[in-house]
C-alpha positions in Angstrom: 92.6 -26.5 -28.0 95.0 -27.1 -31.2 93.9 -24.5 -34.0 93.3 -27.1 -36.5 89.9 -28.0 -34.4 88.1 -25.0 -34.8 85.5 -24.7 -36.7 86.8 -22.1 -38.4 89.4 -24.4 -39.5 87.2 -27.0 -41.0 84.9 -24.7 -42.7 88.4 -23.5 -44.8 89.2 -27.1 -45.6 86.0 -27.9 -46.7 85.8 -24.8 -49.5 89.0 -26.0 -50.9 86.8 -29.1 -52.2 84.3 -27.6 -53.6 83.2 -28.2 -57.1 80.5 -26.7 -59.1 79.3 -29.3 -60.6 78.6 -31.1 -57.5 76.6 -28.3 -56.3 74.5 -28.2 -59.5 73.3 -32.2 -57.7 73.1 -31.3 -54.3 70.6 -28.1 -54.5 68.0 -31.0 -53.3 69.8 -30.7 -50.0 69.2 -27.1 -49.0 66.9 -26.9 -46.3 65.7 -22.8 -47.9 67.0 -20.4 -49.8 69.3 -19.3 -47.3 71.1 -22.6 -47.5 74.3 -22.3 -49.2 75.7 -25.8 -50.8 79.5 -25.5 -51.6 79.4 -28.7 -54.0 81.1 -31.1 -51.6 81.4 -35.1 -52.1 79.8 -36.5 -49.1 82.6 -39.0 -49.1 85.3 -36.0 -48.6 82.8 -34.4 -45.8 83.1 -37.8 -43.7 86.8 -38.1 -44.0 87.1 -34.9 -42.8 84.7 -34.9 -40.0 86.8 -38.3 -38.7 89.9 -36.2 -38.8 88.0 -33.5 -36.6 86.5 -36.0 -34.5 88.0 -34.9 -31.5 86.7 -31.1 -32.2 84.8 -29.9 -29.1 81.1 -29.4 -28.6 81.4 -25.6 -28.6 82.9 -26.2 -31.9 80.5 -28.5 -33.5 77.8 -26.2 -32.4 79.5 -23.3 -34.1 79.2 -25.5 -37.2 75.7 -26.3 -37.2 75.0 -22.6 -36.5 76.4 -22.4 -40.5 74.6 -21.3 -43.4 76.8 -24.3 -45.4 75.1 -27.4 -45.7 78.0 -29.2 -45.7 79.6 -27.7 -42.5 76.4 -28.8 -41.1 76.8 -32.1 -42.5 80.4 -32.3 -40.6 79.1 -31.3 -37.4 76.3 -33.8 -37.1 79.3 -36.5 -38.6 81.4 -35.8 -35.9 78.6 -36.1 -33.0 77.7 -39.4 -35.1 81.5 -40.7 -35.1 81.8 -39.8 -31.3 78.5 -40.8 -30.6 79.7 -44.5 -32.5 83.2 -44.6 -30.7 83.9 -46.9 -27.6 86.2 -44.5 -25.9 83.1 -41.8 -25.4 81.9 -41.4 -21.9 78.3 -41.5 -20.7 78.9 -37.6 -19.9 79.6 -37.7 -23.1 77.3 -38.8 -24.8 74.6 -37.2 -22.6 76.4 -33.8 -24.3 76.3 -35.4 -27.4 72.4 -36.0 -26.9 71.4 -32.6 -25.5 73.0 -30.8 -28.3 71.3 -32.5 -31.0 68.1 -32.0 -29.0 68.8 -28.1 -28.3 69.9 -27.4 -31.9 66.9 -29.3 -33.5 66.7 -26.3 -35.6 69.6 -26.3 -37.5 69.5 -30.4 -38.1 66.5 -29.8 -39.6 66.7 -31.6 -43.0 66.1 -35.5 -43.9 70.0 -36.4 -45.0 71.3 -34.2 -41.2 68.8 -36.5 -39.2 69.6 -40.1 -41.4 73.3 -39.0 -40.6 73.1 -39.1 -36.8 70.0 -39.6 -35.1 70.8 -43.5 -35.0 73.8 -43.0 -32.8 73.4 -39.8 -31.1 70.0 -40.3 -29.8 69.2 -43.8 -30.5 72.4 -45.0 -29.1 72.1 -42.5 -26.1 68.4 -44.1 -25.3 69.3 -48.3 -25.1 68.7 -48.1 -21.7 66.9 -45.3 -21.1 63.2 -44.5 -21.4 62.2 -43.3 -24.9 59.3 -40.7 -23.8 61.2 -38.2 -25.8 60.7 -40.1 -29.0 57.0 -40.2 -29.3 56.9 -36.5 -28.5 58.8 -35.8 -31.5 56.9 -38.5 -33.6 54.0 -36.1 -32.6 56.1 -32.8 -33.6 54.8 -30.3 -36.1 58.2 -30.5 -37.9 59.4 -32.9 -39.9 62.9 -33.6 -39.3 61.8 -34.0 -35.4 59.2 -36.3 -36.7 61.7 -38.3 -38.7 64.1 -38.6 -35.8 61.8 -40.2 -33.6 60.9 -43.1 -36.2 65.5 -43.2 -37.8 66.3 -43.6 -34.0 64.8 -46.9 -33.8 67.0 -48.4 -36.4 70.0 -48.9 -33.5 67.2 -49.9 -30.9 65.9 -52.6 -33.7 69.5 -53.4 -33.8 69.7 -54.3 -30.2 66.9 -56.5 -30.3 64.4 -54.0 -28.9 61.4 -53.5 -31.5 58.2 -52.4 -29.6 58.9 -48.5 -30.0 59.4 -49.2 -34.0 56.2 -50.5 -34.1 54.6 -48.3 -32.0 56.1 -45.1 -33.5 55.5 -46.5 -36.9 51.7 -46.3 -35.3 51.9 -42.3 -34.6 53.3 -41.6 -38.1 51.2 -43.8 -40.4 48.5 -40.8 -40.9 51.6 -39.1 -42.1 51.5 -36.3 -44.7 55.2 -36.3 -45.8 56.4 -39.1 -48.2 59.8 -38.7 -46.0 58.1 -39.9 -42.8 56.7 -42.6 -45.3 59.7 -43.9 -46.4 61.3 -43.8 -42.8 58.6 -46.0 -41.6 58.9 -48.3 -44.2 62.4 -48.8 -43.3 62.0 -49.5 -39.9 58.8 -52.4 -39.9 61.4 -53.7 -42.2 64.2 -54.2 -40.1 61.8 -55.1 -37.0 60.1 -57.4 -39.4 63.9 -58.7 -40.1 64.3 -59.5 -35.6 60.6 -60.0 -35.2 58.7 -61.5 -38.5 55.4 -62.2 -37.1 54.6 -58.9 -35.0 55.3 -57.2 -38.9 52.7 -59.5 -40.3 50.5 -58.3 -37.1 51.2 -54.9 -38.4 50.3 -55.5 -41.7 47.0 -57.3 -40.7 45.9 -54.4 -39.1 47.6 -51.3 -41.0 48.2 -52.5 -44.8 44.7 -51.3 -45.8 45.2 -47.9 -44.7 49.0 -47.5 -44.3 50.6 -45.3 -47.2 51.5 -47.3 -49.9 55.1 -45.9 -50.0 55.7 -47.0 -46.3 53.7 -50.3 -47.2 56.5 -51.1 -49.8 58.6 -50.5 -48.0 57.8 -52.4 -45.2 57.4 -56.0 -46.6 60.4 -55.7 -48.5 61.6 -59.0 -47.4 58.6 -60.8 -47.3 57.7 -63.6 -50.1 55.8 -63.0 -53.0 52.0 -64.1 -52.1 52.5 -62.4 -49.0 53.4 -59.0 -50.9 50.4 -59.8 -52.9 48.1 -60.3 -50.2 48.7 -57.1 -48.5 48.8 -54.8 -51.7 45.3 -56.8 -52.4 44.1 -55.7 -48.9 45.7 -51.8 -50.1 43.5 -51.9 -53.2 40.2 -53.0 -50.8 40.9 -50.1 -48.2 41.5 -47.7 -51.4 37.9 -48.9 -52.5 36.2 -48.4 -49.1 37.8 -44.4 -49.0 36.4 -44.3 -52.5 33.0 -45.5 -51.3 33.4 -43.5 -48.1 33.3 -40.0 -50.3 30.1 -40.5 -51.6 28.7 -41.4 -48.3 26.3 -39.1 -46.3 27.9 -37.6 -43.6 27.7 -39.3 -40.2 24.6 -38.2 -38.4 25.4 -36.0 -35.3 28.4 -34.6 -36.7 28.3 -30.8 -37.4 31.7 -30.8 -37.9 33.2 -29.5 -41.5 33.0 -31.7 -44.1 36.5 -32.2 -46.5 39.1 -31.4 -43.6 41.3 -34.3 -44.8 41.7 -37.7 -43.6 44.8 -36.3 -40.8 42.7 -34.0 -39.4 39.8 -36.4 -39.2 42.1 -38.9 -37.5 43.5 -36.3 -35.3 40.0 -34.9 -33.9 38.4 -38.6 -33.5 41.4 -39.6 -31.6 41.1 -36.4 -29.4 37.3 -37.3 -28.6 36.2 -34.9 -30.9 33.1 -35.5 -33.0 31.1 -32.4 -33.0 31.4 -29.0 -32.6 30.2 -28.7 -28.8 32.9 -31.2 -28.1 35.6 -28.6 -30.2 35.1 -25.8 -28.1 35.8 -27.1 -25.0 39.7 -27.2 -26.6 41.7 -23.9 -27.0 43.2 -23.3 -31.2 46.3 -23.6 -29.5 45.2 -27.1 -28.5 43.7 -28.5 -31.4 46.7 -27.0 -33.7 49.1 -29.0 -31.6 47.5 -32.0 -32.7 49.4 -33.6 -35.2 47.5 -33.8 -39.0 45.4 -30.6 -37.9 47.3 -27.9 -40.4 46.4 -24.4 -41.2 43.5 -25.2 -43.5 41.8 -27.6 -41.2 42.3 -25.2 -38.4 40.2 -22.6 -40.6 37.9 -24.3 -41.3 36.6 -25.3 -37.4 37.6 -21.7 -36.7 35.4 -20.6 -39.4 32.4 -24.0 -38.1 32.3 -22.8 -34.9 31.6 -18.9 -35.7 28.9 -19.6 -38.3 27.2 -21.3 -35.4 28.1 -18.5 -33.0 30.8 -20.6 -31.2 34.3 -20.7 -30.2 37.5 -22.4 -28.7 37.5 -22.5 -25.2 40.4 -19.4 -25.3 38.0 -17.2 -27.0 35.0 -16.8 -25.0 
């Protein structure tokens, strides 16, 4: 392997650009405190990674193991610009597919996923089945859950809307503005292949969709029809408002103020009472998605003041 595609080697071309100043605007990027950002233009980190696009995988791997954002930033351009290229084999970009997959971890934050998950995994699934996206959509992280929803955008592309739409389903109850924004972006490009499923969407989702994803969304529809869904927004607002000052269903014993998410969660799961809850395990009912630590405690917490338990602790 020539010297000048090691990782190694890119790493020392890429500190030779950096700039404080530039750093001072990118600390957004950091994924924690233990990311290091250099101060790089993301201009120069593309050029680069298309002069290293021939780097092997073993290499690119050694790059997203980095504590630089930006060498991170090169390895995921890379996959992207071999994932893109006509000349990469189906073994290819099965390798290409697996790695991002298996290093999840270290492509963990919004501008590492928008940079390749449309090529890498999107690309890779066109004629494949797409199970794997709506277990991510339903992942406890959120750069898994905003891979699911970006990797549409080159199915959308192709023609091929129905896992936009119904990914866009999963991630409506949604507690990261990220995910929101995500979503909004892909109803609008399926609305731009497929305008009346959108306003199907709409009819049944604008009330209770967030409005950020809402926005989003109809975009590129005309003015009275942006009005008429915002006006069925504000009604849907209203009813939650009304909702709060409404006696609690009767039958349920379950805690009261566990956030909408939650609620969602454990009515889609079956689960409207506490005998229902215990026949789950905590490991169960934590995997569903909008159940977080606080609404865990709390039916932890339900179910022992009524001398009850998950099903794992009996």
């Amino acid at each position: 392997m020539p010297p000048e595609l090691r990782a190694e080697q890119f790493v020392n071309r890429l500190k030779s650009y950096r700039s404080p100043e530039v750093a001072d605007s990118h600390r957004h990027l950091a994924s924690d405190k233990n990311d290091i950002i250099l101060g790089i233009r993301m201009g120069q980190v593309f050029a680069l990674a298309k002069e290293f696009i021939d780097m092997p995988l073993d290499e690119v791997e050694r790059l997203l193991e980095s504590p630089i954002h930006e060498a991170r930033v090169g390895a995921v351009s890379i996959m992207d610009f071999q994932a893109r290229s006509k000349k990469t084999t189906e073994k290819r970009r099965k390798e290409l597919f697996d790695l991002y997959l298996r290093r999840h971890d270290r492509i963990d934050t919004w501008d590492l996923v928008d940079r390749s998950a449309v090529y890498v995994v999107g690309g890779y699934l066109i004629d494949k089945p797409r199970k794997i996206l709506h277990k991510l959509a339903r992942s406890k992280k959120m750069s898994e859950r905003r891979t699911a929803i970006v990797s549409t955008l080159y199915l959308i592309g192709k023609g091929d809307v129905d896992d936009a739409f119904n990914l866009a389903g999963i991630l409506l109850d949604d507690e990261e503005d990220l995910i929101h924004k995500a979503v909004g972006w892909a109803l609008r490009y399926a609305g731009d292949k497929d305008r009346r499923r959108l306003l199907r969407f709409l009819d049944q989702y604008a009330a209770s969709m967030p409005r950020t994803a809402l926005r989003y969304a109809m975009e590129h529809l005309d003015k009275k029809q942006r009005d008429h869904y915002l006006g069925l927004k504000q009604e849907g607002k209203n009813q939650i408002m009304m909702k709060k000052v409404t006696p609690k269903k009767q039958g349920s014993d379950l805690p009261e103020k566990l956030g909408a998410p939650a609620e969602r969660a454990l009515a889609g799961a079956g689960i409207r009472n506490l005998r229902h809850l215990m026949k789950f395990s905590e490991a169960e009912i934590k995997q569903l998605h909008g159940v977080g630590p606080n609404a865990l405690g709390k039916l932890r917490q339900a179910l022992a003041d009524k001398g009850l338990s998950f099903a794992d602790q009996k």
